[in-house]
C-alpha positions as CSV (number, residue, x, y, z in Angstrom):
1,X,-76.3,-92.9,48.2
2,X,-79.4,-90.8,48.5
3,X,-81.0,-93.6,50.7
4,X,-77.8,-93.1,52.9
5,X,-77.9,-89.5,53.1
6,X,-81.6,-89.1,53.7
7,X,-80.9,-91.0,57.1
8,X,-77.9,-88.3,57.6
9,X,-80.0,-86.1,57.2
10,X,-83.2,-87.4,59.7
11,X,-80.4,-87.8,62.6
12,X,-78.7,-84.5,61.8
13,X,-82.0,-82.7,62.3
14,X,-82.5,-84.7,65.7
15,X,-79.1,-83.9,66.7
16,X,-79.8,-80.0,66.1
17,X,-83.2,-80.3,67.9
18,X,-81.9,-82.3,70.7
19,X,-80.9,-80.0,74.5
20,X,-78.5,-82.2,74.9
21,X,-76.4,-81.8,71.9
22,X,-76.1,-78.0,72.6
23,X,-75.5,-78.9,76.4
24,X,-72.1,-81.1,75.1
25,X,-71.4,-78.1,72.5
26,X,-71.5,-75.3,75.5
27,X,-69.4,-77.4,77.5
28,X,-66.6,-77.8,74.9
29,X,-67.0,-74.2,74.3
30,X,-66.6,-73.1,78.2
31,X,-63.4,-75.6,78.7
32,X,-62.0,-75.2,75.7
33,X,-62.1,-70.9,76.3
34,X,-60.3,-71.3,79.7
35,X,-57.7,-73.5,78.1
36,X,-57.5,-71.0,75.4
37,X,-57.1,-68.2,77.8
38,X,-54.1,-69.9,80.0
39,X,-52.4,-70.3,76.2
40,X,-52.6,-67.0,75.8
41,X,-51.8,-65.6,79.3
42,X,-48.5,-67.9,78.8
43,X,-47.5,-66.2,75.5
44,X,-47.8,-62.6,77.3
45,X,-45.8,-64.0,80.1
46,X,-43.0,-65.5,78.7
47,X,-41.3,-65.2,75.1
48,X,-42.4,-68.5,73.3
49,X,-43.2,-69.9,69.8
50,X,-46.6,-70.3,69.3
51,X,-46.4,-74.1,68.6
52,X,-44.8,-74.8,72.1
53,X,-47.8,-73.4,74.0
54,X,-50.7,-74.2,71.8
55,X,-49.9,-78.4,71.4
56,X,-50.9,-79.2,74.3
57,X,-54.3,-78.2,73.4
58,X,-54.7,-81.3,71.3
59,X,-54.6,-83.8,73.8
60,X,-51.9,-82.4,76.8
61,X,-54.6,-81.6,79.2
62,X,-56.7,-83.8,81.1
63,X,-60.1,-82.1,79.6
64,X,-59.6,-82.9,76.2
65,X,-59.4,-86.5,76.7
66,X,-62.5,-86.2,79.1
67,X,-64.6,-84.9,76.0
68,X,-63.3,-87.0,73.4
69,X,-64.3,-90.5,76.0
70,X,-67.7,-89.0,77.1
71,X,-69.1,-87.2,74.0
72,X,-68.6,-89.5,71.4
73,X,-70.6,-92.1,73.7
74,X,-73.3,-89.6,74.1
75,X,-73.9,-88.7,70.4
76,X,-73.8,-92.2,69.5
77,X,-76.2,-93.8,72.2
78,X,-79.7,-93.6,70.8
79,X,-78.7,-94.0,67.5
80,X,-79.4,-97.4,67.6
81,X,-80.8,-98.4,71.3
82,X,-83.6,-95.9,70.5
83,X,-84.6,-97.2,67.3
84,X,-85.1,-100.8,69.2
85,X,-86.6,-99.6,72.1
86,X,-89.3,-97.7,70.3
87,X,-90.1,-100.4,67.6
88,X,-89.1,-98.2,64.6
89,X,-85.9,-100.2,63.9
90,X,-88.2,-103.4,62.4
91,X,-89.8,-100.5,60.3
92,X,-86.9,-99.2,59.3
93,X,-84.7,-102.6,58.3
94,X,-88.1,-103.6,56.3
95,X,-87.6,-100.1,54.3
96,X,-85.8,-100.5,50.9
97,X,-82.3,-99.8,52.4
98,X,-79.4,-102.3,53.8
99,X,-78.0,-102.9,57.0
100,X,-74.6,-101.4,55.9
101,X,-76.6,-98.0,54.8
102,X,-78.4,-97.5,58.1
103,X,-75.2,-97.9,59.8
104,X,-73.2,-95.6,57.6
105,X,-76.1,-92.8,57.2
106,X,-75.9,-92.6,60.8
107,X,-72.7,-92.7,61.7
108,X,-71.9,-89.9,59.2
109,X,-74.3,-88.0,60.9
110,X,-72.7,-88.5,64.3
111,X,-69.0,-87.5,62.2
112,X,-70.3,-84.5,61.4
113,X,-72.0,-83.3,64.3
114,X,-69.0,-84.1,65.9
115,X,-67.0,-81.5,63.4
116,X,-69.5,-79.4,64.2
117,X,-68.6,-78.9,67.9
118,X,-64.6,-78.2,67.1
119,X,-65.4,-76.2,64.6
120,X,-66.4,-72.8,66.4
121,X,-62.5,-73.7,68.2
122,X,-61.3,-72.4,65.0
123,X,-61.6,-68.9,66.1
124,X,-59.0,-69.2,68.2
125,X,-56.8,-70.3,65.4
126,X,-57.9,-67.3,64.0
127,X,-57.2,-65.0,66.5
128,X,-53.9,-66.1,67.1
129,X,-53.2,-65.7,63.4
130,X,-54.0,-62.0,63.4
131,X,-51.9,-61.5,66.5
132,X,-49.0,-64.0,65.8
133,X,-46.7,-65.9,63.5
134,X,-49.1,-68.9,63.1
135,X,-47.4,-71.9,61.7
136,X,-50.4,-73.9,60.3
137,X,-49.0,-77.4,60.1
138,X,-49.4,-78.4,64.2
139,X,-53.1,-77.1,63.9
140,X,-54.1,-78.9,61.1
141,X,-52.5,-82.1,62.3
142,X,-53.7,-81.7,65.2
143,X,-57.5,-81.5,64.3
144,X,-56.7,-84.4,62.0
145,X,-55.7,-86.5,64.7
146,X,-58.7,-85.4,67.0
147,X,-61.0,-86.1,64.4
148,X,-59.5,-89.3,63.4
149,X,-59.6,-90.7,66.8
150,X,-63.1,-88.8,67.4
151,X,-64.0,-91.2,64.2
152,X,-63.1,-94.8,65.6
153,X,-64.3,-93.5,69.1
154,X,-68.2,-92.7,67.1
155,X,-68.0,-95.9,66.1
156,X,-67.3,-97.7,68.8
157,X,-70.0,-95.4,70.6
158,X,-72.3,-96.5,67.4
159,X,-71.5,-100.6,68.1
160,X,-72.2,-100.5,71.5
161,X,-75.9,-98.9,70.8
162,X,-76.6,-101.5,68.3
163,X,-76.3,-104.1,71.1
164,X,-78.9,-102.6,73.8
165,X,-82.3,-101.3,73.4
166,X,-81.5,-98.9,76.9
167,X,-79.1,-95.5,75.9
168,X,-77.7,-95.0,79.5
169,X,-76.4,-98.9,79.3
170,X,-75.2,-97.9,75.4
171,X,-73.7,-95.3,76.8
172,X,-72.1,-96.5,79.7
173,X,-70.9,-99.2,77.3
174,X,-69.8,-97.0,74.5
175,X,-67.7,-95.1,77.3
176,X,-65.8,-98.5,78.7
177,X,-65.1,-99.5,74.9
178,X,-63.9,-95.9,74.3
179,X,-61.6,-95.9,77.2
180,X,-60.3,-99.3,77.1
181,X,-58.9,-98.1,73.8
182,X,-57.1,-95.2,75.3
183,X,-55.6,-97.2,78.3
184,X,-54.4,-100.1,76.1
185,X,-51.9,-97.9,74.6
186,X,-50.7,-96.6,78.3
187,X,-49.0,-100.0,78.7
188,X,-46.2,-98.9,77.0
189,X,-45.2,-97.4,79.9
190,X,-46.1,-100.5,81.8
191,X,-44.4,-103.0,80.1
192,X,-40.9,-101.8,78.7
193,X,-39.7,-105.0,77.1
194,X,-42.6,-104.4,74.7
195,X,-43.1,-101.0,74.4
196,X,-42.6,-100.9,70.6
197,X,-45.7,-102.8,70.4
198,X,-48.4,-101.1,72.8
199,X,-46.5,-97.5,71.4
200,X,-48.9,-98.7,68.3
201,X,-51.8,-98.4,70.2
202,X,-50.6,-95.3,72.6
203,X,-53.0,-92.7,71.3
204,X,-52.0,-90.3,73.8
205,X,-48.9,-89.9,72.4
206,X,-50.3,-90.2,69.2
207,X,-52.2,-86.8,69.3
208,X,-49.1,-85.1,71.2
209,X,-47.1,-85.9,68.3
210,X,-50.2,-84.9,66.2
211,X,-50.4,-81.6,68.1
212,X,-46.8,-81.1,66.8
213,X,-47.3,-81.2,63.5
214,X,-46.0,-84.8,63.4
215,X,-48.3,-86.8,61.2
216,X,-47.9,-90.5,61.5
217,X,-48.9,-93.0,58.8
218,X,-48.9,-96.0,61.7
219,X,-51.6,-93.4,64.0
220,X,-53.6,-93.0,61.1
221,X,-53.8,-96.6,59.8
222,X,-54.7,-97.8,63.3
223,X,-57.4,-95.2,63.8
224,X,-58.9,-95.6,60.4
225,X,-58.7,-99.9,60.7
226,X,-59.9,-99.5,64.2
227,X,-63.2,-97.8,63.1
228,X,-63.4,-99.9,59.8
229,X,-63.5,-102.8,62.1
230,X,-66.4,-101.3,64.7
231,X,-68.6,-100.6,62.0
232,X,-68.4,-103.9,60.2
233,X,-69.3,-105.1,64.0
234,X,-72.1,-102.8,63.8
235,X,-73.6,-103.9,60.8
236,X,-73.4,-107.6,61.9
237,X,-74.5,-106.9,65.0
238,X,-78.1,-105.1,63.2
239,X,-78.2,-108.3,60.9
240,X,-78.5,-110.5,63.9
241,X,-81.5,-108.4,64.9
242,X,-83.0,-108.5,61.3
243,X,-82.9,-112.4,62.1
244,X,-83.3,-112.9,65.5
């Protein structure tokens, strides 16, 4: 465990250190505010509940689905790519640590960065607290759901590093995974006679139904198998280089 966290740690510090990380956070930040400021312009408009106008800030607008396919492939690009590229990866699998510890270590590192940047969003929930009747249950569900698919999307961000030595291709790579998982789901609407089926993998609808307060168990095995599954990829795919 200590092994594991002391590479948390290392890409946590390079994640703090790094322009772009703080680039990605101001973004979220700016886009995030202007959402945050039609929410409220709506509530001083016209007499609604406050879960009616704030849902859609978990996935109803095009701009949080923008973030959650394009940062997660950023964060997660050099994780691995770089370490090959620069030659430290053969130093670091000869290091008294296993494949599945590197992997974890920093992935967890890329999890909480990626907390990091939603967290200063919590002022709004704060705000609107102080100045409404806040009903807690759509929030909470609804940063459940971002960061459960924020989770499998890291990883699948993380898998494609570990199979280039080149970030922009990991990147590029991680971004096509990342959206091929969002647009399988959208064939429910494509292909009525099995909707039931592709609704499983419909994580649009998902995090509306997340933003609602409506928590469920099938969206939250599917996100949590669906990153399981990447990382195991992962850590096969950084054996094959510790034998190849």
């Amino acid at each position: 465990m200590s092994r594991l966290l002391a590479i948390s740690g290392r890409e946590l510090r390079a994640y703090f250190t790094s322009p772009i990380a703080y680039v990605v956070l101001t973004a979220l930040l700016v886009v995030n505010g202007i959402y945050f400021y039609v929410i409220v312009a709506a509530m001083n408009e016209v007499e609604v509940s406050f879960g009616a106008p704030f849902s859609p800030f978990f996935g109803g607008f095009i701009f949080y689905w923008f973030f959650m396919l394009v940062v997660p492939p950023v964060l997660t690009m050099r994780l691995i790519s770089e370490e090959v590229r620069s030659g430290t990866l053969e130093t670091l699998m000869t290091a008294p640590v296993s494949d599945v510890q590197v992997v974890l270590g920093k992935y967890l590192a890329a999890l909480v960065f990626f907390f990091f940047l939603w967290l200063p969003t919590a002022a709004y929930v704060v705000y609107l607290g102080l100045h409404t009747e806040l009903d807690p249950g759509p929030v909470l569900s609804g940063y459940l759901g971002t960061l459960l698919i924020g989770a499998m999307f890291l990883a699948a961000g993380l898998f494609c590093s570990s199979l280039t030595r080149n970030q922009v291709v990991a990147a590029v790579l991680g971004f096509t995974l990342a959206s091929t998982l969002f647009t399988l789901g959208l064939m429910e609407y494509l292909q009525p006679a099995s909707a039931g089926l592709w609704a499983y993998f419909n994580l649009h609808s998902q995090m509306i139904d997340f933003g609602k307060g409506v928590v469920d168990t099938r969206a939250v095995v599917y996100t949590l198998s669906s990153t399981a599954f990447l990382l195991f990829a992962t850590v096969r795919a950084l054996e094959r280089r510790r034998w190849s």
